[in-house]
C-alpha positions in Angstrom: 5.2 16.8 4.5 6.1 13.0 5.1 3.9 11.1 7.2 5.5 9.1 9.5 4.1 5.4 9.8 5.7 1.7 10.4 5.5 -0.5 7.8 3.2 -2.8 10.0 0.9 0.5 10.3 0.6 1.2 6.9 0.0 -2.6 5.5 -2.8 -3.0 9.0 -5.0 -0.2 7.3 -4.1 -1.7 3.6 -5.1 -4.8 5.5 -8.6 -3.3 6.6 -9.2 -0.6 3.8 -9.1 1.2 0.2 -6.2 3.8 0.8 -5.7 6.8 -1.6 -1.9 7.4 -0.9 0.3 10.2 -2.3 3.9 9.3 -2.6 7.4 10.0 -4.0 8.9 7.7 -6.2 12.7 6.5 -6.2 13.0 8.7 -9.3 11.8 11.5 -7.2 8.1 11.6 -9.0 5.3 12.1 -6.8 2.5 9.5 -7.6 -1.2 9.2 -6.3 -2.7 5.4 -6.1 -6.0 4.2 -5.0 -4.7 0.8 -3.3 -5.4 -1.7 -0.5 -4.5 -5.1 0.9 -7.6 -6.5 1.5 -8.3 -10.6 0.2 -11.7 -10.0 -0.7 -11.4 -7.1 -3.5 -8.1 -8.6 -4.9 -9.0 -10.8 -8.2 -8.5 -14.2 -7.3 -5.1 -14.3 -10.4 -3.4 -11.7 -7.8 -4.0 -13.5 -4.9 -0.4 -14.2 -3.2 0.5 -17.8 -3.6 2.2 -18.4 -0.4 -0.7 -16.5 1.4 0.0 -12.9 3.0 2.7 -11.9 4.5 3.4 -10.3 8.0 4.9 -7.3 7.9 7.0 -6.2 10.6 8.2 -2.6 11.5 11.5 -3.4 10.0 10.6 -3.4 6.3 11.6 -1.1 4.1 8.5 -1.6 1.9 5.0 -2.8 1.9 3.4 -4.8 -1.1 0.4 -2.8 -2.3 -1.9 -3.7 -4.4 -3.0 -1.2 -7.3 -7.1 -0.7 -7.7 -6.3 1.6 -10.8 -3.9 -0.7 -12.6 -4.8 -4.0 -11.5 -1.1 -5.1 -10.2 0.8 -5.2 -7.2 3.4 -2.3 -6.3 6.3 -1.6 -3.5 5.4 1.3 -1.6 8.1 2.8 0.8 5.6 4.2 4.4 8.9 6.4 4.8 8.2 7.8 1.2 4.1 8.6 1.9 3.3 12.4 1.5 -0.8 11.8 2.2 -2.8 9.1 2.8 -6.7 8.7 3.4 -9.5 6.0 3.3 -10.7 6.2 -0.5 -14.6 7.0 -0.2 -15.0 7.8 3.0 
């Protein structure tokens, strides 16, 4: 099941929260990833450069970034299978 969510939607609660997210990949791999968009738990060397960007409904894609990995990752909201708030 695909959930279906704006771009703006899913980078507001990436904004606000640690997200687990369940999603298929271009290659057609499903992946899990604890992620989230909130300034104050990414490391200050992956803080965006030109400050955050809005997203608007119209992207494809949402910059993520990865608790698990420590990097940033495309995520496509058309592509989520599951997502919750990690820990609670």
């Amino acid at each position: 099941m695909t959930i279906t969510i704006t771009a703006s939607e899913f980078a507001t609660k990436l904004n606000e929260n640690i997200m687990k997210i369940e999603f298929e990949k271009l290659d057609g791999a499903m992946r899990t990833m604890i992620c989230t968009r909130r300034n104050d738990l990414v490391p200050e060397e992956h803080q965006p450069k030109n400050g955050w960007n809005v997203v608007g409904d119209e992207a494809t894609s949402v910059a993520v970034f990865d608790m698990q990995v420590c990097g940033w990752r495309s995520v496509r909201p058309a592509s989520l299978k599951s997502m919750e708030v990690f820990g609670g």
